[in-house]
N, C-alpha and C positions, 0 to 999 in steps of 0.2 A: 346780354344773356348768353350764358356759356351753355352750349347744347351739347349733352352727350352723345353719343351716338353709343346706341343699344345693339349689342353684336349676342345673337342667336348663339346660344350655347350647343357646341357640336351633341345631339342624342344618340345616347350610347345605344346599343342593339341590348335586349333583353337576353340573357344567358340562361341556359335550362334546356329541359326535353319537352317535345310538342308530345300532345297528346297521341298525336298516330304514333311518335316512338314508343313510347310508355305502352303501349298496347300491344305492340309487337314482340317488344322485350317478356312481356306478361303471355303473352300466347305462345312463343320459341319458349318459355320456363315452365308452363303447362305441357306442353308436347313432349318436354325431356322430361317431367317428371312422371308423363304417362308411360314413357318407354322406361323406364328406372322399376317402377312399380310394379307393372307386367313381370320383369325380370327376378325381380325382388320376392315377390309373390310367390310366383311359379316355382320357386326353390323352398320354400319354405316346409312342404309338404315331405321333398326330398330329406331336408335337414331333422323333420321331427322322426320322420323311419330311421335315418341314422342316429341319433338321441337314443333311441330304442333301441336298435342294436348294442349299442357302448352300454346303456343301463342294464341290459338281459347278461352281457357277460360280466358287469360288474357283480349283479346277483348272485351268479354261477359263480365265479370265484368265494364272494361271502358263504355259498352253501357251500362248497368243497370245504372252508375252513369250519365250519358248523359240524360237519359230517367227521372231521380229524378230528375236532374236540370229544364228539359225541356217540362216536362209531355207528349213526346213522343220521340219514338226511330227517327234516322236521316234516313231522306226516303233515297232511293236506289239512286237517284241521288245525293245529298251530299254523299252517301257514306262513307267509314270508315273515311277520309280525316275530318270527322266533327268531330274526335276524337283529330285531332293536332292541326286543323285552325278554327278557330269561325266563324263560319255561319249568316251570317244575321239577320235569324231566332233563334241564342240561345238567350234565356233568362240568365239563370246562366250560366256563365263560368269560373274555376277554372285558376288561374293565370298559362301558363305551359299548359295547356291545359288536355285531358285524358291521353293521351299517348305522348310520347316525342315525337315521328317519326312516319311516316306513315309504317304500318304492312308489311310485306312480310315475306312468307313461307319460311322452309330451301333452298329451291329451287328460291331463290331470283324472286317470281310471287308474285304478291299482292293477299290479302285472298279475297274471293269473299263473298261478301254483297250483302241480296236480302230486301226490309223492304217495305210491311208487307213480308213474308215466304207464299210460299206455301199451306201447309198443319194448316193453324189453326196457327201457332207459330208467336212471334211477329216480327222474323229475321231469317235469313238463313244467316250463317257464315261458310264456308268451305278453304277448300285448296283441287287443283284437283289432288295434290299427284307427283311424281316422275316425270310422264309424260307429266303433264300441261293439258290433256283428259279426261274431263267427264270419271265416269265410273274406271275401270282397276280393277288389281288385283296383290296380294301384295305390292310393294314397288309404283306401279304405281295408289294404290285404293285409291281413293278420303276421305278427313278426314270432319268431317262433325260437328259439333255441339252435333249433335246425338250421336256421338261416346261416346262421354266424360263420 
């Protein structure tokens, strides 16, 4: 009888990540996304006040050229709305209109139009900021004309 002799096949080591990696990895990508997010955040209130600013002087310019067409700015009843849709009262009107669509802040609130302004100016052009309130302070403070 010919006897083989049975030789133990060398076992390979299992290749892959242990679960404590896999958790560590998952908790160090939680912690950097919490510091990311913070950052991220925290700017974002900065960046819609800026939105508003670039929109209030894009509007100003579309009323400066309203006001050459028309030899005066659109009273406070027409409203900015006389920047998209032709008014009755335009004399010249640019094919397209001033502006493609009617205005609204980052905060989806249409800017507010006062014509004549308050104080001596020929318009009042604002946005009332974060909160939609007259007033406030930081993310919630009114953007004005003035600012720019």
């Amino acid at each position: 009888m010919n006897k083989q002799r049975f030789r133990r096949m060398p076992t390979q080591k299992a290749a892959g990540f242990t679960l404590i990696e896999i958790m560590v990895v998952v908790v160090i990508l939680g912690v950097l996304a919490g510091l990311v997010a913070v950052n991220v955040f925290g700017n974002v209130d900065k960046a819609n006040a800026q939105a508003a600013r670039v929109d209030i002087s894009a509007i100003s310019q579309a009323l400066d050229l309203y006001k050459l067409d028309n030899f005066t700015y659109p009273t406070t009843d027409l409203g900015l709305d006389a920047l998209t849709n032709k008014p009755d009262s335009a004399r010249g009107w640019p094919s397209g209109g001033y502006l493609k669509k009617n205005p609204v802040d980052p905060w989806e609130r249409p800017y507010g139009y006062i014509s004549p302004g308050t104080n001596g100016e020929p318009y009042e052009l604002y946005s009332l900021g974060a909160d939609g309130n007259e007033g406030g302070e930081g993310p919630a403070k009114d953007i004005t004309l003035a600012d720019l």
